[in-house]
Rosetta silent file (secondary structure, phi, psi, omega in degrees, C-alpha in Angstrom):
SEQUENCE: XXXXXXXXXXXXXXXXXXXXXXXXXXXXXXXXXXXXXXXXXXXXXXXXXXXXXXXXXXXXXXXXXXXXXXXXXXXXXXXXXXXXXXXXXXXXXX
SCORE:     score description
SCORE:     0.000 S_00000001
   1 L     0.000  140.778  165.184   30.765 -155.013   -9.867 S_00000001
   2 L  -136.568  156.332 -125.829   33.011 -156.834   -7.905 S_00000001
   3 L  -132.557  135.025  154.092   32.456 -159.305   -5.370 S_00000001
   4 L  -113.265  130.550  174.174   35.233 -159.335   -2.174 S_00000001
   5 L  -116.756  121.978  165.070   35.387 -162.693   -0.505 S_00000001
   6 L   -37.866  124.472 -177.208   36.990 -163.067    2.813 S_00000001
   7 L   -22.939  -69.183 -170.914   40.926 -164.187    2.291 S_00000001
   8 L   -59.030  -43.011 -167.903   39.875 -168.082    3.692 S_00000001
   9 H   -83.710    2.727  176.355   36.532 -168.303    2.108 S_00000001
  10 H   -75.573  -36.218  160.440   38.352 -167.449   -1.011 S_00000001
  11 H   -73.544  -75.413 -108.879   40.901 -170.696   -0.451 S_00000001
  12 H   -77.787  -45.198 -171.449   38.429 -172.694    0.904 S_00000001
  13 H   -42.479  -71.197  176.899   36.064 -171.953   -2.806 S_00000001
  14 H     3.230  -72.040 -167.182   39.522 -172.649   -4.531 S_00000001
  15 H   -64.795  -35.299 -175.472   39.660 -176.361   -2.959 S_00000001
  16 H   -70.098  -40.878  179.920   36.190 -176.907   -3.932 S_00000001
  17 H   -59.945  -48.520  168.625   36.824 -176.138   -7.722 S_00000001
  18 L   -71.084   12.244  162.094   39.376 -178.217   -7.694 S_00000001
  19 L    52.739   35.307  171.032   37.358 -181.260   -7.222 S_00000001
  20 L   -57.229  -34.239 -161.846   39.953 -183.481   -5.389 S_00000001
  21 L    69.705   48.151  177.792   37.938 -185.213   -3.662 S_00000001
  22 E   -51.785  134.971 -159.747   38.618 -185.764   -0.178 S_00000001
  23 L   -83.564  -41.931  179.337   36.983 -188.908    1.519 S_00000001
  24 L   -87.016  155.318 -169.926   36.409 -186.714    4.478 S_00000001
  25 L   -72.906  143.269 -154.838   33.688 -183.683    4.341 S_00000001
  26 L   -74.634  119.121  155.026   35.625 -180.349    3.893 S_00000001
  27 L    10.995  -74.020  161.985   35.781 -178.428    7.098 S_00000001
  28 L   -44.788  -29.299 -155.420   33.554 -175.468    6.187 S_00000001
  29 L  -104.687 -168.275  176.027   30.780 -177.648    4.966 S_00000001
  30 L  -105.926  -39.499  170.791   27.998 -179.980    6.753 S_00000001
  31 L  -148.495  149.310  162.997   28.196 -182.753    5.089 S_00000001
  32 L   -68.891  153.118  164.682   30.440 -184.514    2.390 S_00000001
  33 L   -11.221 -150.065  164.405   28.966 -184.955   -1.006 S_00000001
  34 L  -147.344  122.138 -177.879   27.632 -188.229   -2.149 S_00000001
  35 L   -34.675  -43.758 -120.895   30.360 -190.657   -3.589 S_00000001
  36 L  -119.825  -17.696  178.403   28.667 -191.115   -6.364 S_00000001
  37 L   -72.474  -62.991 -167.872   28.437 -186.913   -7.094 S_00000001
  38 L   -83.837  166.216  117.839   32.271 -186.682   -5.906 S_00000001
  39 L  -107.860  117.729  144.786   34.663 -190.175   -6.720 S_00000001
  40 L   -20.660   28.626  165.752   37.052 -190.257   -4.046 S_00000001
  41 L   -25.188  -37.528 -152.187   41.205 -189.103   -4.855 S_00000001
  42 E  -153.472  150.288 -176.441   42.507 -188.469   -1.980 S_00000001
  43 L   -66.112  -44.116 -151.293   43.218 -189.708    1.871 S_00000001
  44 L   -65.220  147.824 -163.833   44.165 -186.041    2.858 S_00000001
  45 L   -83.520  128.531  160.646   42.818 -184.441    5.919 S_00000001
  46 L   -88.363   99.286  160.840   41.615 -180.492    5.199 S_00000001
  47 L   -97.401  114.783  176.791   42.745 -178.033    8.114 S_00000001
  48 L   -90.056  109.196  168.615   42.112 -174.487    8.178 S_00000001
  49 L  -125.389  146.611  158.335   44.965 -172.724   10.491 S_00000001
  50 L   -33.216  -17.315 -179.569   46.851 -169.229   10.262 S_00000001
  51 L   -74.062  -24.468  176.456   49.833 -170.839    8.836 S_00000001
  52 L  -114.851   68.124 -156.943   48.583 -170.567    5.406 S_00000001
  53 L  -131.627 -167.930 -167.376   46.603 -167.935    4.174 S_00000001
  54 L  -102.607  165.791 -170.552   46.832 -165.407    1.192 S_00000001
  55 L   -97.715  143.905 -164.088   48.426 -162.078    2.200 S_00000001
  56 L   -95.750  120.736 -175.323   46.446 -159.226    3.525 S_00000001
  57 L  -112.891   47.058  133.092   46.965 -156.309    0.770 S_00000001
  58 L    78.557 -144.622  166.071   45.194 -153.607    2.792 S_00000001
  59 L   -34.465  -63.222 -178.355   44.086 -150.253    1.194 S_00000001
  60 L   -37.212  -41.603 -148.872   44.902 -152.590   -2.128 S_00000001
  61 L   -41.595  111.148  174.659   42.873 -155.226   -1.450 S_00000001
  62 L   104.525  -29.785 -171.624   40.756 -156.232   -4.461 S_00000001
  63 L   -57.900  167.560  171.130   42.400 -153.586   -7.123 S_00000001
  64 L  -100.141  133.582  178.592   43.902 -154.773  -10.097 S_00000001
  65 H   -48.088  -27.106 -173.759   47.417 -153.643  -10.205 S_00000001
  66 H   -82.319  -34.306  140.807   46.902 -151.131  -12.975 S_00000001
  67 H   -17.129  -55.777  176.943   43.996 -149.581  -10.342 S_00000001
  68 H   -86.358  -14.313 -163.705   46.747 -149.071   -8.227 S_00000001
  69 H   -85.211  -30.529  160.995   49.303 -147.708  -10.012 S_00000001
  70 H   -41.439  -86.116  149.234   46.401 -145.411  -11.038 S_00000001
  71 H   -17.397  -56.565 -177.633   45.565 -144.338   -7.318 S_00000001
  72 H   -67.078  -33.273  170.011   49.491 -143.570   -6.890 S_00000001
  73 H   -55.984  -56.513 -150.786   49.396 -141.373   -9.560 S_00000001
  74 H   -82.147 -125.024  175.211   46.307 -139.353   -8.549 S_00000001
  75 H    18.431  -25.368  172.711   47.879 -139.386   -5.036 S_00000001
  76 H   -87.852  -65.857 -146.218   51.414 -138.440   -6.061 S_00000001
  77 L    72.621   11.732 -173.530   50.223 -135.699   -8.448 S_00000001
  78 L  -154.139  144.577  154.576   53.363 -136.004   -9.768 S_00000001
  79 L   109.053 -163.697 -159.380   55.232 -139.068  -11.495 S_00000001
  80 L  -120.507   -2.010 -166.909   54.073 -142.758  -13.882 S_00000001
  81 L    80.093  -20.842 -169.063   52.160 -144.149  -10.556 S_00000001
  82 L   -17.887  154.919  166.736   54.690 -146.856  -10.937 S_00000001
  83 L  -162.942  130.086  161.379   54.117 -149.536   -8.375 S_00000001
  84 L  -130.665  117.464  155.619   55.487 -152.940   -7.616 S_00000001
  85 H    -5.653  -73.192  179.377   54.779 -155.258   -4.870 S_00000001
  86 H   -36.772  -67.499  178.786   57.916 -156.077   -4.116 S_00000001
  87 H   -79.533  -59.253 -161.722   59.374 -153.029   -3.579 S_00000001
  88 H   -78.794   -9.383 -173.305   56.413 -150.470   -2.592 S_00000001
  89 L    41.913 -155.215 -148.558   53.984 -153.324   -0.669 S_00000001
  90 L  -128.690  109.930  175.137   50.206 -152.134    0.421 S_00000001
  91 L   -64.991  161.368  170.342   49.484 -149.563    2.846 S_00000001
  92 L    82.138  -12.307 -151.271   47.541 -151.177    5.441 S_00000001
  93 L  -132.237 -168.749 -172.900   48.827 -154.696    4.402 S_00000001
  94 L  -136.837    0.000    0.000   51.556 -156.256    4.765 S_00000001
């Protein structure tokens, strides 16, 4: 089974795992922690904007790369499936 997460709430989990510990409550959330749950690292301010976000890989989205190279085969009908990011990108993505 696999679970798809929205690009952002997928960062946002990220920042929570890593336990930094921001003195102010995270954006997303209602309230911060309790100091005493959390200890307190860091000054920095958490902003969620469009400048930073993981890249939308379309049709791809969620596959494992060997998934796709699968798909390309069965789709080709002909050929190893090969795929790379780099060069071939995502339909649908970008």
């Amino acid at each position: 089974m696999k679970i798809r997460l929205l690009p952002r709430l997928r960062a946002q989990r990220t920042l929570e795992l890593l336990q930094i510990g921001c003195r102010e409550r995270l954006p997303w959330q209602e309230s911060r922690r309790p100091e005493n749950e959390e200890p307190i690292r860091t000054e920095a301010q958490v902003e969620v904007t469009e400048a930073i976000r993981e890249w939308d890989y379309g049709e791809c989205e969620g596959l494992m790369s060997a998934e796709i190279r699968e798909l390309r085969k069965k789709q080709s009908g002909e050929g190893d499936g090969s795929w790379d990011i780099w060069r071939d990108g995502c339909p649908g993505g970008e």
